[in-house]
C-alpha positions in Angstrom: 108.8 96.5 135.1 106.3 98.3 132.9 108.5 98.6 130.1 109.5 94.9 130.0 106.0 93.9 130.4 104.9 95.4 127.1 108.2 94.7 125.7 107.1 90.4 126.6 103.8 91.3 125.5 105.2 91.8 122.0 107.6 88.6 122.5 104.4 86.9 123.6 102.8 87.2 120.3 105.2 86.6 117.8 108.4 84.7 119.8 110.5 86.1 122.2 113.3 84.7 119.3 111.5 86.8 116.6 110.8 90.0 118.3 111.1 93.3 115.9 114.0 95.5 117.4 112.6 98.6 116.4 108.9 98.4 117.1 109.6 96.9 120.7 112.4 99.7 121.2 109.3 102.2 120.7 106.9 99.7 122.6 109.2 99.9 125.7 110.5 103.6 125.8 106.9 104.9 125.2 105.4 103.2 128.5 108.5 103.6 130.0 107.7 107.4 129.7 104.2 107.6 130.5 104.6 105.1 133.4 107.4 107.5 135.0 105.2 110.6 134.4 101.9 108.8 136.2 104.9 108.3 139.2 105.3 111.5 139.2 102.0 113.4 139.0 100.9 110.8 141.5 103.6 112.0 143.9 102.6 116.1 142.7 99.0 115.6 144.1 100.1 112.8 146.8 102.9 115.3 148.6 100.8 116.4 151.7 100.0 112.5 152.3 103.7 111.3 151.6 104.9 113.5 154.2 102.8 111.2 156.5 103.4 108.2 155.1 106.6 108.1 153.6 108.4 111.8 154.3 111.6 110.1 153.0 110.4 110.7 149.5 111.9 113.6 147.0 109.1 116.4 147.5 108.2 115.7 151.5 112.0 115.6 152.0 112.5 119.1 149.7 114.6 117.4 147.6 112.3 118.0 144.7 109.5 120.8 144.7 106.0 119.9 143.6 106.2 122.4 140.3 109.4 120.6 139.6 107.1 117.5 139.2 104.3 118.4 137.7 106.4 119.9 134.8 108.6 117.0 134.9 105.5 114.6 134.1 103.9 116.6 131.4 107.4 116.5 129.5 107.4 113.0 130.0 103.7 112.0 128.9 104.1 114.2 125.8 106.7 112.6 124.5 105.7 109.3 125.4 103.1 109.4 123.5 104.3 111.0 120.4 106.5 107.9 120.3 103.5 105.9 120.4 102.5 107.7 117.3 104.9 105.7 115.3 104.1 102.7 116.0 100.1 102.5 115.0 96.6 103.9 115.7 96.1 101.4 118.5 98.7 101.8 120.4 98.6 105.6 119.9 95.0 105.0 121.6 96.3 102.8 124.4 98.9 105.9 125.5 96.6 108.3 125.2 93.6 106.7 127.2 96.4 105.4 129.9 97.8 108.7 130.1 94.6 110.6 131.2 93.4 107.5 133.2 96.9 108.5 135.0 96.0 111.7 136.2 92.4 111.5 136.8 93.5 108.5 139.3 96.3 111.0 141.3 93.8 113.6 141.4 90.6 112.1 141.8 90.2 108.1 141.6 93.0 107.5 144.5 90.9 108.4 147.3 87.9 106.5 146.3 87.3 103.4 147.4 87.7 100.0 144.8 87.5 102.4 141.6 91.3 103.8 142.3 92.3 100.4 143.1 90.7 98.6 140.0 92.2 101.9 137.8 95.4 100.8 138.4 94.9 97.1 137.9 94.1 98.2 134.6 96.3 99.6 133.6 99.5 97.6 135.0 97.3 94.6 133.2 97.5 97.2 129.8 101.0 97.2 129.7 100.9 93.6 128.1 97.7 95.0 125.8 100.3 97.5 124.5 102.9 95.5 123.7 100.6 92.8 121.7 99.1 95.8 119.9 102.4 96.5 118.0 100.6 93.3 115.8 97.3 95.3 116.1 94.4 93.1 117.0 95.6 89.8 116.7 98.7 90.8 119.6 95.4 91.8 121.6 93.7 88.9 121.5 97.2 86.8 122.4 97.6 89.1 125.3 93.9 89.6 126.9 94.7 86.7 129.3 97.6 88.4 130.4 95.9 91.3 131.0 93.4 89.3 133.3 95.6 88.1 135.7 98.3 90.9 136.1 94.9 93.3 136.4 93.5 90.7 139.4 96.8 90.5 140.9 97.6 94.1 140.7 94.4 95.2 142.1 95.1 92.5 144.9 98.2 94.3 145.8 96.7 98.3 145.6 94.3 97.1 148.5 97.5 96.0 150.3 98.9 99.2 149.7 95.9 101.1 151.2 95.4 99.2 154.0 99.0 100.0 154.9 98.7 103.5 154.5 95.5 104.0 155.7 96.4 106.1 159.1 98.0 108.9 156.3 94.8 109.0 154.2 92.6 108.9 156.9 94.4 112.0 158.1 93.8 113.6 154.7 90.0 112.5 154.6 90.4 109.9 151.5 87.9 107.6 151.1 90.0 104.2 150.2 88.4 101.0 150.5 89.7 100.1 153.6 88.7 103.0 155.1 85.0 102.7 153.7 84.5 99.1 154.5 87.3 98.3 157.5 90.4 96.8 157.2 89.5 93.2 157.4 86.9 93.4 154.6 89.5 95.0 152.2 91.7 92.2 153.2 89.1 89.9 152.7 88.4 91.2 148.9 92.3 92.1 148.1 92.7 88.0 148.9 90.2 87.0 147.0 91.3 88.9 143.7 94.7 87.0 144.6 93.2 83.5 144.5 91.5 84.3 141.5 94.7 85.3 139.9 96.0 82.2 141.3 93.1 79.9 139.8 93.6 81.5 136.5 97.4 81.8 136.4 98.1 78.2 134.6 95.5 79.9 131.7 98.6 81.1 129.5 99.6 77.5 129.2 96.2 76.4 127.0 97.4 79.1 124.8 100.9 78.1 123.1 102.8 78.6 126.3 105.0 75.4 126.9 105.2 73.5 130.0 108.1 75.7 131.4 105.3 78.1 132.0 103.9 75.9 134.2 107.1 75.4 136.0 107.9 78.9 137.0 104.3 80.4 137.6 104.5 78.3 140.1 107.2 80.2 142.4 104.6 83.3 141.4 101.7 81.5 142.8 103.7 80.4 146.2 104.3 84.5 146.2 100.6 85.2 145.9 99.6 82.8 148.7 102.2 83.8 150.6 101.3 87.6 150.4 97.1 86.5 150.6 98.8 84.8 154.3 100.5 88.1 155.3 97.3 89.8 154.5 94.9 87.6 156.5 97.2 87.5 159.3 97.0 91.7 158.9 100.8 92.6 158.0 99.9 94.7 154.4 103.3 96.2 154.1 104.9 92.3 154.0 102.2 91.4 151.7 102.7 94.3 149.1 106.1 93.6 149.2 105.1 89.9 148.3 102.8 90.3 145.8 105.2 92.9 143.7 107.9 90.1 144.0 105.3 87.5 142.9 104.2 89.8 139.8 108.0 90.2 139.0 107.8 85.9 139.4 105.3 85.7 136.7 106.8 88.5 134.7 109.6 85.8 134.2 107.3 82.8 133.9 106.1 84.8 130.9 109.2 85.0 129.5 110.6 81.2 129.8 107.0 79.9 128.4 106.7 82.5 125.2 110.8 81.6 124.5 109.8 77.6 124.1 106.1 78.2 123.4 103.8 78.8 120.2 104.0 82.2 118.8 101.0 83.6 117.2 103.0 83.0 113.7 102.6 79.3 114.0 98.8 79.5 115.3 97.5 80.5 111.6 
């Protein structure tokens, strides 16, 4: 999902019709890479909570050993960002900045409470500033709105995520929001970064998107309320599940409004 997000981030600014091949070839395999090595440093420093929470996964089960992963994600963060070389300064910035915002979140910022959460809002929401930035600061300025809402949604849906787990970082003394302020209160803040993102989601359309847009983020928005419902009513593992279908929802409504929208070509 990350990879196509910067991959329509590119589409977004100059036509999904009209995308350059090559650059969004480098665009996509380079967050590609350094989105799969943040999975799996995240799971190197997270193994004694997985094996809580979710002992299915590769190292808690022994299917994979923790050196095995750490090694794994430096192989795959170097060479995702010597792609990222060859496609310009700022996106060469972007990788780099992302990548060590990557591991100081699985070692430090994911058991503090709020500033792990909006970390990853971040950068989720940067995978759309990455793609624009293949047209250097024009694509980022056609992309910051993107970046606003799939940052507010994403943060909406990390809170979900901790509330869910929070029996598995409480037993490993992590300090997540929900465990700081109580569970309803995280709700309570996780739902209101979802209506925001709701409020702001029909922004894209004022900027060259066509009324397609419109049509489809829609759907996504039904998702979002649906997973803000699950949240009041306290089932977070329902709601995370809803809002990561509602971001994939919006992913698409991207994608029908850039293919019949303006692109940044025709703005001037």
């Amino acid at each position: 999902m990350a990879g196509f997000a910067a991959a329509i981030g590119a589409g977004i600014v100059c036509g999904m019709t009209q995308i350059p091949v090559p650059g969004v070839i480098l665009v996509f395999s380079s967050v590609f890479l350094i989105t799969g090595a943040g999975n799996a440093i995240n799971d190197f420093f997270d193994a004694d909570i997985d094996a809580i929470n979710k002992p299915a996964r590769p190292i808690p089960s022994g299917r994979v050993s923790r050196n095995t992963a750490l090694y794994l994600s430096f192989l795959l963060f170097g060479i995702g960002i010597a792609l990222s070389c060859f496609i310009n300064t700022i996106c060469f910035v972007i990788a780099l900045v992302n990548s060590i915002l990557l591991i100081i979140y699985a070692r430090n910022l994911k058991q503090t409470a709020l500033a792990g959460n909006i970390c990853i809002g971040y950068l989720t929401g940067s995978t759309f500033l990455f793609g624009g930035a293949l047209f250097e600061t024009a694509g980022l300025y056609r992309t910051s709105g993107l970046f606003a809402l799939a940052m507010l949604a994403t943060i909406a849906r990390e809170i979900a995520k901790d509330i869910e787990d929070i029996e598995g970082d409480l037993a490993m003394g992590a300090v997540t929001l929900p465990i700081r302020v109580g569970q309803k209160r995280a709700g309570n803040i996780a739902s209101f970064a979802g209506i925001i993102a709701v409020i702001l989601s029909p922004m894209p359309y004022f900027t060259g998107f066509s009324v397609w847009y419109l049509v489809v983020i829609l759907f996504a928005d039904l998702c979002f309320l649906i997973a803000i419902l699950q949240l009041i009513k306290g089932d977070a593992a329902h709601s995370s599940r809803s809002f990561k279908r509602a971001m994939a929802v919006a992913l698409l409504a991207f994608v029908v409004g850039t293919m019949s929208g303006t692109p940044m070509a025709l703005l001037g």
